[in-house]
C-alpha angles and dihedrals in degrees: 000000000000108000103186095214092189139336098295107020128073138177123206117195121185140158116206123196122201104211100006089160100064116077097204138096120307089012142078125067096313121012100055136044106342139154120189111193156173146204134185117193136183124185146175146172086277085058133272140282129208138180118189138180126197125188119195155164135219121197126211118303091354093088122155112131093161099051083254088303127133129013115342079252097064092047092048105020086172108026126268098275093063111074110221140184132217150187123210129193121196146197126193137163149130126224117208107215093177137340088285102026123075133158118208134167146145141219131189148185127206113178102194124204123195119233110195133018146233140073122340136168100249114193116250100205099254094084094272128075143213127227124240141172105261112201117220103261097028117155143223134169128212137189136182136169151160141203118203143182123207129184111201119214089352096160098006137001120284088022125136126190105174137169121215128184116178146167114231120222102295114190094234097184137004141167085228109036135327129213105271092212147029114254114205129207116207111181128174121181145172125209106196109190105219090181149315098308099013122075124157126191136192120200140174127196134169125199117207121204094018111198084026093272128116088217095076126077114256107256118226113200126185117195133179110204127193128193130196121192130187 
């Protein structure tokens, strides 16, 4: 739901359920994967500005509680066999500092709880994991953040050349394990606007640390991206 409370503010309310259409255990509208949000915005011709909150629940062997971002830890911090709930807040916006200059970025906050106990395969950073014992009501605390610059039609209009460092979601302290390193996200990309309906953009980007760990190599990845719009 988007309720346009006046002419530069918005909130936007909505409730996502993982499996609604399967009346068992650990499924259906309520009693399965679920994240009830909101959002309040406010925007302007200098940018826009947003704070958010989520609150969800993961069943059993169904945990992601990232969207698949950031280290294995962060998505599972305690491991996939133990159900949790979390609560994210959330901060997002863009400045313009001119026609071809803006300045976006984005910062969150997820606080984890454990919901059941007992022993669970935990990752350890180095693509295995480790089992431990994991305690009901354990803790953990995640953050996650970027800062990027974009610079619309530089070279041709609808083009978007952009730079982009980040830090992917990081488990900062648990009552289980924490990440033991920063992982950091460096992204530089072009969107060439062919016409009206075709863009293409290359991008490269590196993560050091991945896993959040200085023991891994650092990963390089190239992408070329089309778009077709109608």
């Amino acid at each position: 739901m988007n309720w346009k409370i006046q002419e530069n503010l918005n909130l936007t309310l909505g409730y996502l359920a993982g499996r609604p259409n399967i009346p068992t255990d650990a499924n259906g509208l309520f009693n399965g994967t679920y994240n009830a949000l909101a959002q309040l915005a406010y925007y302007g011709d200098w940018g826009a500005i947003g704070v958010a909150y989520s609150h969800g629940y993961a069943p059993q062997n169904d945990v992601d509680l990232t969207g698949g971002t950031g280290s294995f830890l962060a998505t599972q911090p305690f491991g996939d066999n133990i159900a949790a709930s979390h609560n994210i807040f959330a901060l997002q916006g863009y400045y313009r500092i001119s026609p071809h200059f803006n300045v976006h970025g984005w910062a969150g906050y997820i606080n984890a709880d454990a919901k059941n106990s007992g022993l669970s395969r935990i990752a350890d950073g180095r693509g295995g994991n480790f089992v431990t014992n994991v305690s009901v009501d354990s803790n953990a605390d995640i953050w996650y953040g970027a800062l990027g610059l974009t610079f619309p039609d530089v070279g041709g209009k609808g083009n978007l050349p952009g730079i982009l460092v980040g830090l992917p979601p990081k488990v900062t302290e648990s009552d289980v394990r924490k990440d033991r390193d920063t992982s950091y996200h460096v992204e530089a990309f072009y969107r060439f606007q062919l016409n009206d309906y075709i863009s293409m953009t290359p991008g490269f980007w590196v993560v050091f640390n991945p896993e959040n760990d200085s023991r891994n190599d650092t990963q390089y990845v190239g992408v070329l991206r089309t778009s077709f719009d109608f």
